[in-house]
DRENPATI-959303 format. One record per residue: x, y, z of N, C-alpha, C in turn; residue in three letters. Coordinates in steps of 0.1 Angstrom, whole numbers, plus 2048, in hexadecimal, padded with zeros to 3 digits. Example, Ala and Ser with C-alpha at 12.3 -4.5 7.8 and 13.67 -1.06 7.14 Angstrom:
BEGIN
8847C784E87B7D384E8847DF84EALA8807EA8478897F584788180084FSER
# end
This chain:
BEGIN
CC27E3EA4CCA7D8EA9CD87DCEABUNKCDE7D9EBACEC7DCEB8CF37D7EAEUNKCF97E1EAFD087D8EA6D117CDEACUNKD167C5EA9D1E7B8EACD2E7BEEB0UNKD347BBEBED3D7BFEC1D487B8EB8UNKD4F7BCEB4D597B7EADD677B3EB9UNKD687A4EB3D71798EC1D7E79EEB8UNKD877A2EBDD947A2EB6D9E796EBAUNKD9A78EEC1DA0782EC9D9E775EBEUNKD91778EB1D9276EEABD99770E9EUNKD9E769E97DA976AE8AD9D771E7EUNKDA377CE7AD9D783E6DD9B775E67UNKD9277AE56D90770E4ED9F772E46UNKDA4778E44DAE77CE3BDBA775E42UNKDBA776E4EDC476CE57DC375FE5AUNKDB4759E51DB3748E4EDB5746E43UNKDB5752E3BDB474BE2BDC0740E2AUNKDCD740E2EDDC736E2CDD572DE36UNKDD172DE43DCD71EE46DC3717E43UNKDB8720E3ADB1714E31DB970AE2AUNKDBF714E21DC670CE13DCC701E18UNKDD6705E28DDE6F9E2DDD36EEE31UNKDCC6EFE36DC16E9E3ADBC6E0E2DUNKDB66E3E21DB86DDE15DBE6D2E11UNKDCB6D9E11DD76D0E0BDDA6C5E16UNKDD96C6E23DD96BCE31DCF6B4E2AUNKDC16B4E28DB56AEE26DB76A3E17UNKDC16AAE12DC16A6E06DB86ACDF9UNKDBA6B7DF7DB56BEDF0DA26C1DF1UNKD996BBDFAD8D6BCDFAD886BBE0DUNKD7E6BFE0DD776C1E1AD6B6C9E1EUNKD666BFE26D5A6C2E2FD5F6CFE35UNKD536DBE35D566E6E40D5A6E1E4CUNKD566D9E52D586D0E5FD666D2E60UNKD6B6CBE56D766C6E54D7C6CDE52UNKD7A6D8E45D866E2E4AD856E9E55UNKD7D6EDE5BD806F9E64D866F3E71UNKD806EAE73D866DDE7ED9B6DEE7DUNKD9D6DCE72DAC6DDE6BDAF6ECE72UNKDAA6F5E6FDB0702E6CDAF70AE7DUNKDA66FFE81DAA708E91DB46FFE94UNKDB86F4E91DCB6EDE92DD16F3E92UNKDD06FAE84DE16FDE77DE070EE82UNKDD5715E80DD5724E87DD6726E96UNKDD5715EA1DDB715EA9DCE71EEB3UNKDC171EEB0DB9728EB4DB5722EC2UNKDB672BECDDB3723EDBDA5720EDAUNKDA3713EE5D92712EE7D8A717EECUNKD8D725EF4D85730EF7D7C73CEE9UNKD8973FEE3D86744ED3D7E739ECBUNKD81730ECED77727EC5D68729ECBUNKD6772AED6D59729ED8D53737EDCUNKD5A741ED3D5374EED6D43750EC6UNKD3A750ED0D3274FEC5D2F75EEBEUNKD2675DEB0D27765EA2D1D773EA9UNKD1576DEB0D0F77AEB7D06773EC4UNKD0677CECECFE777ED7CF076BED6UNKCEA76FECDCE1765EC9CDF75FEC0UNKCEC758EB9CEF751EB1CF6748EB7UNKCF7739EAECFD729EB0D0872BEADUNKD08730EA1D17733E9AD2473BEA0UNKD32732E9DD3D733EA1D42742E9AUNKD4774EE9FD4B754E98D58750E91UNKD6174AE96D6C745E8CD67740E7EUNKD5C737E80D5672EE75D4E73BE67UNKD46742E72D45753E69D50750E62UNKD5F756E65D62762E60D6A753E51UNKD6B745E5AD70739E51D6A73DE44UNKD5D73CE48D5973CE3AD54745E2FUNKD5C754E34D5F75EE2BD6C75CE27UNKD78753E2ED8274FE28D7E749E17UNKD7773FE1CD7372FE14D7073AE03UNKD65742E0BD63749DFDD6F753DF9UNKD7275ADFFD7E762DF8D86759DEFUNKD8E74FDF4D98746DEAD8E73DDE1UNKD7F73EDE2D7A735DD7D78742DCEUNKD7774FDD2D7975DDC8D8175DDC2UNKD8E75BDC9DA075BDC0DA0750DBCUNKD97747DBBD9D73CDAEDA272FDB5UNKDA472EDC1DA6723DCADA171CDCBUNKD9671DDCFD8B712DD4D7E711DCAUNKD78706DCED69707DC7D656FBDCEUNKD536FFDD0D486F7DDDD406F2DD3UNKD3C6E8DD9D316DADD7D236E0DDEUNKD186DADD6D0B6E1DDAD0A6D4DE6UNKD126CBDEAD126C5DF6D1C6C9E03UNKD226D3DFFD296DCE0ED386D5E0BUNKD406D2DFFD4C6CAE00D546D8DF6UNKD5F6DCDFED646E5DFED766DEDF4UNKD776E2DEAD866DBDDFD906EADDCUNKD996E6DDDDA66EADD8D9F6E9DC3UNKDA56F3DC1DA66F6DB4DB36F3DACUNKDBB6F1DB2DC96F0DABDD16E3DB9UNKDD76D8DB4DDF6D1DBDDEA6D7DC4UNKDF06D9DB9DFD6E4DB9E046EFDC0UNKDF86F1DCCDF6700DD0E03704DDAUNKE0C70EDD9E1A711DE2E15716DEEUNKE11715DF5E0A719E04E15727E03UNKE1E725E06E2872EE0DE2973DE02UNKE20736DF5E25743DECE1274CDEAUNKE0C748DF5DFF74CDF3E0175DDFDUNKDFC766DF5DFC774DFDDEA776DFDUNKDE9775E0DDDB77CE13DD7785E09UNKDE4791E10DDE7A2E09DD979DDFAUNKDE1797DF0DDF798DE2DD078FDE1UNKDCC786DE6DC177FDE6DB3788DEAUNKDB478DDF4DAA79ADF6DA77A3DEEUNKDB37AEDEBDB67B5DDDDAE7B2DD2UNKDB17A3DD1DAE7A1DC2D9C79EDBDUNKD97797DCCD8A796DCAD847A8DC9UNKD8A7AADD3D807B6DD9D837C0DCAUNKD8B7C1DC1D907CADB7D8A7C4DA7UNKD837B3DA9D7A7B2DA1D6D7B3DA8UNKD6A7BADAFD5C7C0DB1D587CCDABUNKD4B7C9DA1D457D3D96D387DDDA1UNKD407E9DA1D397F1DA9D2F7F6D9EUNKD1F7F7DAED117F5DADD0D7FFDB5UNKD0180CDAED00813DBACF380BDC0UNKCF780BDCCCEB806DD0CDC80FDD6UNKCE1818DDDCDB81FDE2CE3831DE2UNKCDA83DDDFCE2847DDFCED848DEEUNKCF7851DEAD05852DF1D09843DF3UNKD07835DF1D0D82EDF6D0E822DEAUNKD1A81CDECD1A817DE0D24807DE2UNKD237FBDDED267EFDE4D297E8DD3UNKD2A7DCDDAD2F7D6DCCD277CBDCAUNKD277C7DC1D1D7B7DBBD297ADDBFUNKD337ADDC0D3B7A0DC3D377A2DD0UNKD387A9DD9D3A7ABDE4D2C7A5DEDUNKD217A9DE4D127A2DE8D15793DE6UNKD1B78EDDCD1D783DD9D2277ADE0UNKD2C782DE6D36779DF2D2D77ADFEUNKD29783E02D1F784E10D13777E0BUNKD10775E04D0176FE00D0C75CDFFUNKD1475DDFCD1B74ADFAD1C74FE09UNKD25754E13D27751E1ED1D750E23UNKD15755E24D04755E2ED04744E2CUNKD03742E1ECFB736E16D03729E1FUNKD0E72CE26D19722E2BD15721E3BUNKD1B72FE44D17731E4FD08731E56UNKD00738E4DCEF736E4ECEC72AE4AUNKCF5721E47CEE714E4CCEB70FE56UNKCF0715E64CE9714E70CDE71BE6BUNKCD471EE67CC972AE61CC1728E71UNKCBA734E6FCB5735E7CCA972AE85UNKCA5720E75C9A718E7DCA3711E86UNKCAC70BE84CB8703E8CCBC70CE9CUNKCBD71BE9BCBA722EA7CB171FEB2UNKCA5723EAAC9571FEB1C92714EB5UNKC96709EAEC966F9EB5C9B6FBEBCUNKCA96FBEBCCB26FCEC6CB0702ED6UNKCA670DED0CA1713EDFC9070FEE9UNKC8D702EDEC87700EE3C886F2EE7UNKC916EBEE5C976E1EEDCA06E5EF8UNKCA36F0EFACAA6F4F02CA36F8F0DUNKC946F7F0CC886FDF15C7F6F3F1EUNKC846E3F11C776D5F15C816D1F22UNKC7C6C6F29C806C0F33C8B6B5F32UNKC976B3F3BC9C6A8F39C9969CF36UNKC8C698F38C8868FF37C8268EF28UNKC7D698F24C77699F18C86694F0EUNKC8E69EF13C9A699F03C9E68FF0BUNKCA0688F12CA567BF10C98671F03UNKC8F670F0AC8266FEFEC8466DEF0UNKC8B67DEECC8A680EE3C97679EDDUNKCA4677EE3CB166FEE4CA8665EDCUNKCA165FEE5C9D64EEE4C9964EEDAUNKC8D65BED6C8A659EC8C8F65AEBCUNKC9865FEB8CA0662EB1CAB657EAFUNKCAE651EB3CB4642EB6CAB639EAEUNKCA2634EB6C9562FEAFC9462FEA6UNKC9363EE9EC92642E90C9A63AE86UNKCA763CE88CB263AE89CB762FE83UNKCAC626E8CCB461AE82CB660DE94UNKCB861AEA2CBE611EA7CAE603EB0UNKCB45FAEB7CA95F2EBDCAE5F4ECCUNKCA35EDED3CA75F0EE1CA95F9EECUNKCA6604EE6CAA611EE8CA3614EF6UNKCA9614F02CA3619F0FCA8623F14UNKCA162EF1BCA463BF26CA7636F35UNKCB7635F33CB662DF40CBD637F51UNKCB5645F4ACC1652F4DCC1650F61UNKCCA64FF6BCC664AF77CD0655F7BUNKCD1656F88CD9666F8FCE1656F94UNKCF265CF93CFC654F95CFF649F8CUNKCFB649F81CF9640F77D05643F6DUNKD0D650F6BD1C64DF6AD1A656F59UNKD0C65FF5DD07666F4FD0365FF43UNKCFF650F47CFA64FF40CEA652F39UNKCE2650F32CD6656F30CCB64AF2BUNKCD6643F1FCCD634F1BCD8630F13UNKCD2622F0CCDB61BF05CD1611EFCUNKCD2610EEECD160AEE8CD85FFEDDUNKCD45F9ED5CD95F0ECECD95F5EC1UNKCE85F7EB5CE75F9EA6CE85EEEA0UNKCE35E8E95CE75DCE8DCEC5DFE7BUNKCFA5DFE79D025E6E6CCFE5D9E64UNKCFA5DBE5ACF65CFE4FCEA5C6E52UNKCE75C5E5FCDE5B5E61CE95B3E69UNKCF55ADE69CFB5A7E6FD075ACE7AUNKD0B5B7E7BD135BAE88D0A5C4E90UNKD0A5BFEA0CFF5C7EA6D0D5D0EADUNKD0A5DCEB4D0F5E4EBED095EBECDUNKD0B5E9ED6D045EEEDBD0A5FAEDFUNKD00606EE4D07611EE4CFD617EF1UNKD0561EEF9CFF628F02D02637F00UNKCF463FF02CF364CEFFCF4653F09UNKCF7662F0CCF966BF13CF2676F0FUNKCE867CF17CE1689F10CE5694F18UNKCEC6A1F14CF06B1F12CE66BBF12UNKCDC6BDF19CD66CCF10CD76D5F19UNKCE26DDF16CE46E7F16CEC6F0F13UNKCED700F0CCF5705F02D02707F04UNKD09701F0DD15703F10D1C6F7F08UNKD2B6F7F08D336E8F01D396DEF09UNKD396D3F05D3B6C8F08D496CBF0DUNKD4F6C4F17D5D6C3F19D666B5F1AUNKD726B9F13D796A9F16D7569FF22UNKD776A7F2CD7669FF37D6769BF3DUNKD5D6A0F36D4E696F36D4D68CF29UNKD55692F23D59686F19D5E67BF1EUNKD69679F27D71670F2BD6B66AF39UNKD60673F3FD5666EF4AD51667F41UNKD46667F39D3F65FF32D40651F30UNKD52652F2AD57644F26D5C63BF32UNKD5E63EF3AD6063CF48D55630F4EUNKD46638F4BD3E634F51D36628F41UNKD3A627F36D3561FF2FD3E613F2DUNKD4B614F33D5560BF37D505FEF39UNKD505F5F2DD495E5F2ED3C5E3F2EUNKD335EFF2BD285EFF2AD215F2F1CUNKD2C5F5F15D265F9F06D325F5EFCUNKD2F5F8EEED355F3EE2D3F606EE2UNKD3660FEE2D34618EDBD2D627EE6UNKD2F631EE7D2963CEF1D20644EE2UNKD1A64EEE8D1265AEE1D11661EE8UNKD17671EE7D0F678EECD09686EE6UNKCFB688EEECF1696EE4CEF699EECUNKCF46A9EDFCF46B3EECCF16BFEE2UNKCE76C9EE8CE26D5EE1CEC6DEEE0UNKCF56DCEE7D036E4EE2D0C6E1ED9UNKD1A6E5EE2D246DFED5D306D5EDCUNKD386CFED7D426CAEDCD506D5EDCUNKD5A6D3EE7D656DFEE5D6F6D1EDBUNKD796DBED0D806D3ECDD876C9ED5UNKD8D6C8EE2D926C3EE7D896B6EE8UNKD786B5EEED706ABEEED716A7EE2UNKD706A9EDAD7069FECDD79699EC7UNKD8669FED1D93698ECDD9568AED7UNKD8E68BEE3D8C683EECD83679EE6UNKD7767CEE2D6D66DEDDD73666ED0UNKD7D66EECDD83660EC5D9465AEC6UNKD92660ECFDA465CED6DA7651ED2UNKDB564CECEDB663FEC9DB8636ED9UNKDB4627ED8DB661FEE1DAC61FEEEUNKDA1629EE4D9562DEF4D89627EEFUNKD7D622EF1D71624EEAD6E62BEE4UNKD6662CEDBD5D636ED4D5763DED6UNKD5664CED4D4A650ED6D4465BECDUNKD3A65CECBD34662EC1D2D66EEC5UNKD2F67BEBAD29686EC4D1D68CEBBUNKD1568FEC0D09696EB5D0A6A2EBBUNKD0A6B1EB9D0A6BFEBDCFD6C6EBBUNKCF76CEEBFCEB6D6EBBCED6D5EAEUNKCF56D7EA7CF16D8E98CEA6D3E90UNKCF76C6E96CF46B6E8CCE26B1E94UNKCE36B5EA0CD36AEEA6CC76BAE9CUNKCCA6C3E9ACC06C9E92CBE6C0E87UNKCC96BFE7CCC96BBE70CC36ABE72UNKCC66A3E7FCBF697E83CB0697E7FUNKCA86A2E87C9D6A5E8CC996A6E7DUNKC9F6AFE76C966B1E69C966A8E60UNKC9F6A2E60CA3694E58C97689E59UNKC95689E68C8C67CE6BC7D683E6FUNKC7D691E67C6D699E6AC6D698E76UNKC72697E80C6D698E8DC6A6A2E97UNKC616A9E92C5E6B8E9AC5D6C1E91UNKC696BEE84C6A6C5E77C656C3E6BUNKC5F6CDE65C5C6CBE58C616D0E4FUNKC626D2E45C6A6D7E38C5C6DAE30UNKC5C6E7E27C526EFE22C556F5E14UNKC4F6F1E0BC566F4E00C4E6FFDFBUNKC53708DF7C49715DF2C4A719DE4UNKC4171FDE2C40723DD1C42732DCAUNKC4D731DC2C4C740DBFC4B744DB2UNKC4374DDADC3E74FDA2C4375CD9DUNKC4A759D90C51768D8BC4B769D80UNKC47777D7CC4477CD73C4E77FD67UNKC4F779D5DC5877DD52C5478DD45UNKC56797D4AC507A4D45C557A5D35UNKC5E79DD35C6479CD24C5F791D20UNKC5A78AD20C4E77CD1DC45785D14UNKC3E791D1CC34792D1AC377A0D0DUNKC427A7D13C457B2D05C467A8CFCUNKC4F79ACF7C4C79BCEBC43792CE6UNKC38792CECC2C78ECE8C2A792CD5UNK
# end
């Protein structure tokens, strides 16, 4: 397998570690990955082109988001941070002097408590160091590759089919009324259904369906809302891709309608949520305890 070209265009991890923390302290000491890393292409000012260079050719994953969350772990190494077995990412200390934080010494310090292991003859690695590769995976490999393979095979069914599958997932959902009303000159729209919050406030909402691997842009954002102008409570749009920051700063613009975005991701996590295509498989592993039996 080749090796992965290395982007020098995108910010080292060691050159996010300070806008996590600021990112943090902005948030108020706690946060969604979402959330921080969303922050940290602000504070590091990262253009929208670099943002959407992906981790390898046939991967989902963002490589900025890579290298984020070898940040995330390094300062949860130095004593900064610590994660929630629910993905919520905390400041460890309120107090923290941004301005008195040194990269070099944060690196240094993890990498210098790592208890060298030979692993294999002539070569030799560290157990912190497996450690940190194995939490980052655990963060980033949460796109894991089944979320790939969906992905590529919705990316294969027919427009018609994922609008369908729009509908159904809605359905699922919770929503009523839910029609495919997708028409050529129809202003992108695709269908529109009804939500009802408690029993008692209804919304109606029209959807927009995306499949295909490229990103969403502000300005089909602001087509969208154009064309749902007096005809809806609320917009949606799914899309097997992603949204560019700029679109997502658009569907919530203040003084505009709403609009709600689902990305390849979140529609995986949909799909599996509501078993829809997906199953979940629980497997069983059986270890031998060899000291059990010595002291028999």
């Amino acid at each position: 397998m080749a090796r992965k070209r290395y982007n020098l265009t995108v910010p080292s991890f060691d050159e996010l570690l300070v806008p996590t923390v600021k990112a943090l302290v902005k948030l108020g000491g706690s946060g969604s990955v979402e959330e921080i890393n969303n922050l940290v292409y602000e504070i590091a000012k990262i253009p929208e082109d670099v943002l959407q260079i992906p981790h390898s050719d046939s991967d989902t994953r963002k490589e900025v988001d890579y290298r984020l969350a070898w940040s995330k772990t390094y300062l949860k190494k130095f004593g900064l941070l610590e994660n929630s077995s629910r993905g919520i990412w905390a400041l460890l200390k309120t107090d923290i002097d941004v301005s008195n934080l040194d990269t070099n010494e944060i690196v240094r310090y993890v990498r210098e408590r790592s208890t060298i292991d030979k692993v294999e003859k002539n070569s030799i690695t560290t157990r912190s160091e497996i450690n940190i590769q194995k939490e980052v995976e655990d963060e980033v490999v949460d796109t894991e590759e089944w979320k790939d393979n969906l992905l590529e095979i919705l990316y294969n069914i027919t427009p018609a089919a994922f609008e369908r599958l729009a509908q159904r997932i809605l359905r699922e959902s919770g929503f009523s009324q839910v029609e495919v009303t997708g028409k050529v000159g129809d202003g992108g729209i695709d269908g529109k259904g009804i939500v009802r919050v408690s029993g008692l406030l209804s919304f109606h909402v029209i959807f927009q369906c995306k499949r295909y691997k490229g990103s969403v842009s502000p300005s089909q954002i602001r087509d969208f809302r154009g064309a749902m102008q007096g005809r809806a409570d609320k917009g949606l749009v799914i899309t097997t891709g992603t949204f560019t920051r700029e679109a997502i700063k658009e569907a919530t613009r203040d003084g505009a309608p709403p609009i709600d975005l689902i990305d390849g991701e979140l529609l995986c996590d949909k799909l599996k949520e509501l078993n829809l295509g997906v199953t979940t498989k629980l497997t069983e592993t059986v270890e031998i305890k060899n000291e059990w039996f010595i002291n028999l």
